[in-house]
C-alpha positions as CSV (number, residue, x, y, z in Angstrom):
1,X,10.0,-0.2,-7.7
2,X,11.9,2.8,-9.2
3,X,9.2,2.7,-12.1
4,X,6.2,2.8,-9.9
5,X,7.2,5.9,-7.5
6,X,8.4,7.9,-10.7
7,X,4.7,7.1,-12.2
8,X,3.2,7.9,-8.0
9,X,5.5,11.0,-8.3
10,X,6.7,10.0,-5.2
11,X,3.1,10.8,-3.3
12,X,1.6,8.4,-1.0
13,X,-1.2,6.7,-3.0
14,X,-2.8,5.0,0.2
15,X,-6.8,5.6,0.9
16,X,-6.0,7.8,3.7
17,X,-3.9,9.8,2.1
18,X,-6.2,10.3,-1.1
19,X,-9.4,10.5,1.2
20,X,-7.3,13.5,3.3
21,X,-5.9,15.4,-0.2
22,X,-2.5,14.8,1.8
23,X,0.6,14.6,0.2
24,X,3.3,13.0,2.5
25,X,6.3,11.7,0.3
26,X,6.4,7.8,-0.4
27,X,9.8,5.9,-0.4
28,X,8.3,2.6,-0.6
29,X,6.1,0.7,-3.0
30,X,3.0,-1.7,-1.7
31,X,0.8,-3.9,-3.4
32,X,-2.5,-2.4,-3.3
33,X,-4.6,-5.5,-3.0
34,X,-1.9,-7.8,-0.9
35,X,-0.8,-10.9,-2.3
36,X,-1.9,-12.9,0.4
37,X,-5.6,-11.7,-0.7
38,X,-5.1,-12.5,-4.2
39,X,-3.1,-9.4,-6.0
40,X,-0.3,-9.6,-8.1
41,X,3.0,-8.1,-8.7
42,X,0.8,-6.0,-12.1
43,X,1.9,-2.4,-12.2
44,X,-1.9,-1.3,-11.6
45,X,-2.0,-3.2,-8.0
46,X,1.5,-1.6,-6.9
47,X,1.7,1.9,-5.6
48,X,3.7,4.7,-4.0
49,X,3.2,4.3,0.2
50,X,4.7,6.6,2.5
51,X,6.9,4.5,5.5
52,X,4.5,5.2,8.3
53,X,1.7,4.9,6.1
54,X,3.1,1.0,4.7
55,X,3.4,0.0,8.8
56,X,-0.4,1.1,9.5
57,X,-1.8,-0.9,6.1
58,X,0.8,-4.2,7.1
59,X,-0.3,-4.0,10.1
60,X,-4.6,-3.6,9.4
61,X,-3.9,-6.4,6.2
62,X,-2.1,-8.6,9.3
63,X,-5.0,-8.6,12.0
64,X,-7.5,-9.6,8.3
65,X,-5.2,-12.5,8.0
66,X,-5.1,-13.6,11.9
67,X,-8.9,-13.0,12.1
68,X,-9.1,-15.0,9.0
69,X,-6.8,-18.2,10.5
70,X,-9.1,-18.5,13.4
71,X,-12.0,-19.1,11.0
């Protein structure tokens, strides 16, 4: 965890975030393609999320898997 917000410099690496050129401070670590989609624990598919940012992208990746279980 420690290792991939030192490498994030402890910026929010989400697509909003990036698409916007903002640079809220991350805290956590996510995985960028989820595990329940296929991604691993690699250090290229884990990267720095802000708190508010993680809730917003668990909860989108949540309503994909609900959406998908009705299938």
């Amino acid at each position: 965890r420690l290792l991939i917000l030192k490498r994030d410099r402890y910026l929010c690496q989400c697509e909003e975030c990036k698409r916007t050129g903002r640079g809220l401070p991350a805290t956590e670590v996510d995985h960028r393609i989820p595990k329940s989609e296929g991604g691993t624990d690699a250090p290229d598919n884990l990267c720095a999320i802000n708190t508010d940012c993680h809730k917003c992208k668990t909860a989108r990746e949540s309503a994909r898997a609900r959406a998908r279980a009705k299938s």
